[in-house]
C-alpha positions in Angstrom: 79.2 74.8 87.9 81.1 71.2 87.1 83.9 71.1 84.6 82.6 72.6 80.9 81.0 70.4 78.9 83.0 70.9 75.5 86.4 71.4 77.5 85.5 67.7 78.7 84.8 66.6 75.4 88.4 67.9 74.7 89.8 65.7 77.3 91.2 63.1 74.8 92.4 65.4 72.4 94.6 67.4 75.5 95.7 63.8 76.4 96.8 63.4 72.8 99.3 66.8 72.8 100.6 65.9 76.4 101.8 62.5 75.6 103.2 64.4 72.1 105.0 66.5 74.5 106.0 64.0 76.6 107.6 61.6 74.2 109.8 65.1 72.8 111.3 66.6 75.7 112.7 70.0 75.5 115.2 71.8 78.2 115.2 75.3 79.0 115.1 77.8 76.1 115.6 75.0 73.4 111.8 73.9 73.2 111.6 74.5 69.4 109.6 72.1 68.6 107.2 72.7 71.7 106.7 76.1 70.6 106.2 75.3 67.0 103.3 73.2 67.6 101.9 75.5 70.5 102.0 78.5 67.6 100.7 76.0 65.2 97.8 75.0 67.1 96.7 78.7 68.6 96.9 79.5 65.0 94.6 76.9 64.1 92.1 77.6 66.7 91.8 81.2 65.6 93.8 83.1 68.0 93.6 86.6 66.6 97.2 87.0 67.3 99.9 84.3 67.8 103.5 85.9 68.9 106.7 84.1 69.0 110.0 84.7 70.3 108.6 86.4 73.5 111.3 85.8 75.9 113.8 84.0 73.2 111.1 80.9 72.6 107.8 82.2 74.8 104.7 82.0 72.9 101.5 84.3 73.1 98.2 83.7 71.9 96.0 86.3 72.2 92.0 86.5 72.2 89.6 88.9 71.9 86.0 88.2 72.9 82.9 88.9 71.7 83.0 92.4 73.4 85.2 94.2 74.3 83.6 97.3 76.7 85.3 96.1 79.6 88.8 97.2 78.2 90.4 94.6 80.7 92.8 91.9 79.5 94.4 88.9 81.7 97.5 87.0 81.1 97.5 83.0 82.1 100.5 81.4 81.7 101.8 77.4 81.2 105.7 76.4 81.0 106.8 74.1 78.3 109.9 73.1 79.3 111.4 69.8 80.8 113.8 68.7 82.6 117.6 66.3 82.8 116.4 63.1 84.1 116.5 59.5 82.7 112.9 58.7 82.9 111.5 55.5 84.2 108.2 55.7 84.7 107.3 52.9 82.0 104.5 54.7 80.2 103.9 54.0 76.6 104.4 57.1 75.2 107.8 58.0 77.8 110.6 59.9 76.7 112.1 59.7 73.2 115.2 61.8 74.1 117.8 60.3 76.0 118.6 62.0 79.4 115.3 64.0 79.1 112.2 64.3 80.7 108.8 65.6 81.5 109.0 65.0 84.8 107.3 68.0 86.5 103.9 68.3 84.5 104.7 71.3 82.2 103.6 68.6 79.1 100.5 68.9 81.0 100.3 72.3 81.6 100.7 73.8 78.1 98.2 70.8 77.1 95.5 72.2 79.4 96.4 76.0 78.3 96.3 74.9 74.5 92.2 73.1 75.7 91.1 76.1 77.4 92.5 78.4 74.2 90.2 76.1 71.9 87.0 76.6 73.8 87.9 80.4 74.3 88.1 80.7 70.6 85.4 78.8 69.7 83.0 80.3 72.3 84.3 83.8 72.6 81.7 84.6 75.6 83.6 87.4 77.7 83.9 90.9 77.2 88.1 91.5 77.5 91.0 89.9 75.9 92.4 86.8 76.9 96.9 86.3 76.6 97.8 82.7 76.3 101.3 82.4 77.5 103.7 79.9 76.7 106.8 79.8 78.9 110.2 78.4 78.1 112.6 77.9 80.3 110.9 77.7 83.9 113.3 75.2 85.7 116.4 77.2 86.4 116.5 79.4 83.3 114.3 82.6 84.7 111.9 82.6 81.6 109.2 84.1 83.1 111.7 86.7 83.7 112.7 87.0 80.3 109.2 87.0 78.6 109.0 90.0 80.9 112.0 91.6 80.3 111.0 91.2 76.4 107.5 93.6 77.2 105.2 90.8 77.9 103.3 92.6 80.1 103.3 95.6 78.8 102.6 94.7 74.7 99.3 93.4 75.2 98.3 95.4 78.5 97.8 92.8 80.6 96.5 93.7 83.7 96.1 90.6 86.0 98.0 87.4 85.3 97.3 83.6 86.7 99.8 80.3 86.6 98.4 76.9 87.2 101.0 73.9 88.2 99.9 70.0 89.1 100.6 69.0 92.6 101.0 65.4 93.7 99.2 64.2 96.5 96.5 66.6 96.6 93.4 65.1 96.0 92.8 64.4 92.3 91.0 67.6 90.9 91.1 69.7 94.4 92.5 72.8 94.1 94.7 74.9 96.4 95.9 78.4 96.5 96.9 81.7 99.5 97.0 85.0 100.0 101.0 85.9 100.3 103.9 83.4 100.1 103.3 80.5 98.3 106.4 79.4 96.9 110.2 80.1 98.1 112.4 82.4 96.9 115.3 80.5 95.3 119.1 81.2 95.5 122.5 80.1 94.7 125.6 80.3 97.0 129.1 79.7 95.8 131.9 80.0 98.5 135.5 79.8 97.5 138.0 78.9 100.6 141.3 79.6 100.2 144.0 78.2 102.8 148.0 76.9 102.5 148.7 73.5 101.0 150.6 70.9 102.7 151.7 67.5 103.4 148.9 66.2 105.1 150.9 63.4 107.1 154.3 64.8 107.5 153.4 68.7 107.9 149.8 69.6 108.6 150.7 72.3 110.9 152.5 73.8 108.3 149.4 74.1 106.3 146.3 76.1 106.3 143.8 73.2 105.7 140.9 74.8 103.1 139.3 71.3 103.9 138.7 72.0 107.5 137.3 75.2 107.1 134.7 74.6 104.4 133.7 71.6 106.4 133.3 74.2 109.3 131.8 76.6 107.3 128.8 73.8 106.2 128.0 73.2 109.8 128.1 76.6 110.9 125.8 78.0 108.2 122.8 76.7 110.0 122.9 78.2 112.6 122.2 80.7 111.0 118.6 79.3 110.6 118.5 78.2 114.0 119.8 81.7 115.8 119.1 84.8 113.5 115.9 83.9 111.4 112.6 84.4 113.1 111.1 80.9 114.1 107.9 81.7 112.8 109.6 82.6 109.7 111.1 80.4 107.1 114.5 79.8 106.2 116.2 76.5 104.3 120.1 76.5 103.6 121.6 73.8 102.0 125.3 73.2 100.8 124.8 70.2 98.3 128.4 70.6 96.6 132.1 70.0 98.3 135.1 70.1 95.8 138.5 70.0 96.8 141.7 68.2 96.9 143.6 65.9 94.3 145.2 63.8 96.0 144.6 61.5 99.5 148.1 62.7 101.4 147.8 66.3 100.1 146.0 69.4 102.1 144.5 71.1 98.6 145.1 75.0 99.3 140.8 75.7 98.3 137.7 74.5 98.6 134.7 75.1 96.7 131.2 74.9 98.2 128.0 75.3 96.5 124.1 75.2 97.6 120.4 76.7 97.6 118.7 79.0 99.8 115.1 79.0 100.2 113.0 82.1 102.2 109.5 82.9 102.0 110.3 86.7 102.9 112.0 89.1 101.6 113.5 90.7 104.8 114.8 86.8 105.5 116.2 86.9 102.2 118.6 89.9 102.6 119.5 88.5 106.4 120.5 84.9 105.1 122.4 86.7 102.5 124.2 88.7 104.0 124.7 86.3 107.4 126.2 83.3 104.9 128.8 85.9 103.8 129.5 87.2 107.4 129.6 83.6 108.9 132.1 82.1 106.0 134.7 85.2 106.2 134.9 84.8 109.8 135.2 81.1 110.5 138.2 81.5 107.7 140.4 83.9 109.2 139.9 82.5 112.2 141.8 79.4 110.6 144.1 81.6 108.9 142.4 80.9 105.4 139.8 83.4 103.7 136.5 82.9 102.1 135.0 84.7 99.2 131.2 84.3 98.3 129.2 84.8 95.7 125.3 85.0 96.2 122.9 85.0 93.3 119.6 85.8 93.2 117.5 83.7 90.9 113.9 83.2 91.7 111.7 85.6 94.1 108.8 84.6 96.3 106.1 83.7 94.7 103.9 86.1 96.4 99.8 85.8 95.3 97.8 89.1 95.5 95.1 88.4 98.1 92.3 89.6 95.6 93.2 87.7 92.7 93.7 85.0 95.2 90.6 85.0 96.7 88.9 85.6 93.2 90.3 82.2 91.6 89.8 80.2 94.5 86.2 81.5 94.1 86.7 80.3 90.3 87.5 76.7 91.8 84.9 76.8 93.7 82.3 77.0 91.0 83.9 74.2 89.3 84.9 71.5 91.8 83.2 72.5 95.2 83.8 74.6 97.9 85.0 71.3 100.0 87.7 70.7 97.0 89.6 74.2 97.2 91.9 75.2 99.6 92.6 78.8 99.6 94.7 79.1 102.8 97.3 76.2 101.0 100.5 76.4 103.8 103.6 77.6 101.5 105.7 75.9 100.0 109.4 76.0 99.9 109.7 74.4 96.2 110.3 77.8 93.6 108.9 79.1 90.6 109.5 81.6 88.1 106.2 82.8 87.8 107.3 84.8 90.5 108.5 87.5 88.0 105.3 87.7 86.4 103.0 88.5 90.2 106.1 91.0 90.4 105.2 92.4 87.6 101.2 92.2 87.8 98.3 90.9 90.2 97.5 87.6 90.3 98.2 84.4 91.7 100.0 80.7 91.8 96.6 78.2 91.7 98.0 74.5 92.4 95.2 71.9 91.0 95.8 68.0 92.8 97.3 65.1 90.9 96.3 62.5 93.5 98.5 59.9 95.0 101.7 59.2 93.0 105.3 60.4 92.9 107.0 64.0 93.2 107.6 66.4 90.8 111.4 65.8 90.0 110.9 61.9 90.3 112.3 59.8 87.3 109.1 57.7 87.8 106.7 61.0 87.4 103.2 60.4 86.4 101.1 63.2 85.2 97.6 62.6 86.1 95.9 62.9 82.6 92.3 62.7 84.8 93.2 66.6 85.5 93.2 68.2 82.3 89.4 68.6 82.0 90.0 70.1 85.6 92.6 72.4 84.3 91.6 73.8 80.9 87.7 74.5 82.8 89.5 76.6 85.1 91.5 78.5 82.9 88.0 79.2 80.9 86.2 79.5 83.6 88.6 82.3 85.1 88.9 84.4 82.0 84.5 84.5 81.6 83.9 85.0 85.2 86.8 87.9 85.5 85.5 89.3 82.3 81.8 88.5 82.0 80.1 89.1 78.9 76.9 89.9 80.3 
């Protein structure tokens, strides 16, 4: 079963909206103007229900098929937001908005959710409902937590829920997916040093040097990695910020530190949390300074259900081939906020390939537009095959 015919035929209308999206970048929970036109269009298509303000500027379209015996109802989501970077990638319709950017697909993903919501209204050929979700707010603002939070799940009953992102370098039009991890949990560390300022030529042993200890502190957080996490687990710790000091003959009395952590299991979660602290108090009292750190909890793992899993990598299948889907993708350690949502209900992460070009987060990012016929056949595809209308 090759891509759907009419979603093809949609192909240059979905280019159309991306490339609309594209040129109007929105950050975070400010994506006004995306969700206007997302509510616009659903509401044009015929959604029997549109829904704004789900999760402070999440959108849900909702529709009903032709019957609706089955009682079952699935949720598949798309972000809409973008993302701080000066984009260079040269394209004719790039960035209009200084300092912003599509530059990890979500232009592309609500494009292909908004094609596979036309044919679904226009066709109507499964027995269920079918909740288009529009998320703001995926990179770094916890939307999908919020649109949860604000009874996503539970207002329209949604029972199994899906999330589709582009990935570079996989074949254009494969598709990839697990069972399990698939995508890192994603935290924040802060650590505050406190030592004793001091002349740093004429009395540094008169001084408890705050810049000493963070910069032991740096090196000695991964060995945490390297001696307390499984090595067949996985574990990333990164300190990407180091403030301190004002002036070049002055020992600054603190030090702040910042990074990520990145873990694909929970129990490696809690252990790296609570080693960080353990390792940064010590190494400061043993210089006579203390350490105070704060550990925040953004994003879980994205852990797929094995069924749902297994159910839309058999969905890929039928579109693309069974030698185009990968359903035992190795994990990632990249994050997503979708995370919430497979908390929350069954489903599962599918990644569909961009072929050759440049990462996600790259101010040359080019989203494939040869994918979108790829993308709104499997969201249509998924919704008539998991609720057949017989």
């Amino acid at each position: 079963m090759p891509i759907v015919n009419r979603v093809a035929a949609l192909s240059d209308e979905m280019a159309t909206w991306r490339h609309d999206f594209h040129e109007n970048p929105e950050l975070l929970y400010e994506v006004h103007r995306t969700a206007g036109i997302v509510a616009d269009k659903l509401r044009e298509f015929g959604c029997d229900e549109v829904v704004t303000g789900i999760g402070r500027t999440g959108v849900v379209g909702v529709i009903r098929g032709r019957k609706s015996a089955s009682g079952k109802t699935i949720g598949l989501r798309a972000d809409m937001d973008a993302l701080p970077i000066v984009e260079t990638s040269g394209v004719p319709y790039a960035s209009k908005v200084p300092g912003k950017m599509h530059a990890c697909g979500h232009d592309g993903h609500t494009a292909m959710l908004l094609g596979a919501a036309k044919y679904l209204t226009e066709t109507r050929n499964f027995d269920g409902t079918a909740v288009m979700i529009f998320q703001p707010a995926e990179e770094g603002g916890g939307g999908g937590k919020a649109m949860v939070e604000d009874g996503l799940m539970t207002r329209w009953n949604i029972q199994e829920v899906y999330g589709m992102h582009n990935m570079p370098n996989l074949p254009e039009g494969h598709f990839a997916t697990t069972p399990g991890p698939m995508l890192a949990s994603s935290d924040n560390i802060q650590i505050t040093v406190r030592g004793k300022g001091g002349h740093a030529g004429a009395g540094p042993h008169k001084s408890v040097d705050s810049v000493l200890i963070g910069s032991q502190i740096v090196g000695a957080l991964q060995s945490i990695v390297a001696r307390n996490v499984d090595p067949l687990k996985s574990a990333v710790i990164s300190i990407t910020q180091f403030h301190s000091g004002t002036a070049f003959n002055i020992i600054p009395e603190v030090a702040e530190l910042a990074g990520t952590v990145r873990t694909l299991d929970p129990e490696v979660r809690d252990l790296v949390e609570r080693r960080i602290g353990e390792v940064a108090d010590s190494i400061a009292r043993a210089y006579g300074g203390s350490a105070e750190t704060k550990y925040t909890r953004m994003y879980p793992v994205t852990m797929n259900h094995a069924r749902e899993a297994g159910l839309a990598a058999d969905v890929a299948r039928d579109i693309v081939g069974a030698d185009r889907v990968n359903d035992k993708f190795i994990p990632m350690m990249g994050a997503e906020d979708f995370s919430f949502m497979l908390e929350a209900r069954p489903g599962a992460m599918v990644l569909v390939g961009m072929g050759d070009g440049n990462e996600c987060h790259h101010p040359a990012y080019v989203f494939n537009d040869n994918i979108l016929g790829h993308g709104a056949s499997f969201w249509a595809r998924l919704v008539e095959t998991r609720m057949p209308a017989g």
